[in-house]
Phi, psi and omega in degrees: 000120165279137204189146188245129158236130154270150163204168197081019172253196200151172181272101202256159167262152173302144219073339169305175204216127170250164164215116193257158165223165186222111177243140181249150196237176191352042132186170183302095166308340194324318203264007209247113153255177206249091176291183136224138191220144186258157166213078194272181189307139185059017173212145185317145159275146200216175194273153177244281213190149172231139177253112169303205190259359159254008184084331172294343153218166191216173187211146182214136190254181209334308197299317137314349200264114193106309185294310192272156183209110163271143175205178193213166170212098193296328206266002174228358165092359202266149165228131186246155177231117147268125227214095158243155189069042208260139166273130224300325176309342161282009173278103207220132146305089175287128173260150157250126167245164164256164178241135222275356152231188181280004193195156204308153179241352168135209177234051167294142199254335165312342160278356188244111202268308160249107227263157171267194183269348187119139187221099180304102181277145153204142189260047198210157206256000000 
């Protein structure tokens, strides 16, 4: 059965570091690349940051860029959000998708076939 799991989100104070992961089950990430994308209550799901499939390159957007750090470990199937310096505005359902290549196609989320269930971040104090 193919399946995305987040795991690692939870209730942080601002500024604190979360590190969410995403395991993947019946099938091979290697080949694949990997977005995270957020979502809170009333607003659009918007893109956080992607990783291609060996990990070499990577992408993030305005919101994210400095805080956040993705990497993958193809040999445990897994992809990380590493997430510092985090702000209540980051209070979010986070998601891992996988994407239909081997490299970011940007954050359309209609390029992304397959999504996990989700992980509540809450950012406050």
């Amino acid at each position: 059965q193919l399946q995305l799991v987040e795991s690692g989100g939870g209730l942080v104070q601002p500024g604190g570091s979360l590190r969410l992961s995403c395991a993947a089950s019946g099938f091979t990430l290697d080949y694949y690349a990997i977005g995270w994308f957020r979502q809170a209550p009333g607003k659009e799901r918007e893109g956080v940051s992607c990783i291609n499939s060996s990990g070499g390159y990577t992408n993030y957007t305005d919101s994210a860029r400095g805080r956040f750090t993705i990497s993958r470990d193809n040999a445990k199937n897994t992809v990380y959000l590493q997430m510092n310096s985090l702000k209540p505005e980051d209070t979010a359902v986070y998601y891992c998708a996988r994407a239909a290549a081997y490299y970011c196609p940007g954050y359309d989320y209609r390029k992304y076939y397959y999504w996990g269930q989700g992980t509540q971040v809450t950012v406050s104090s």
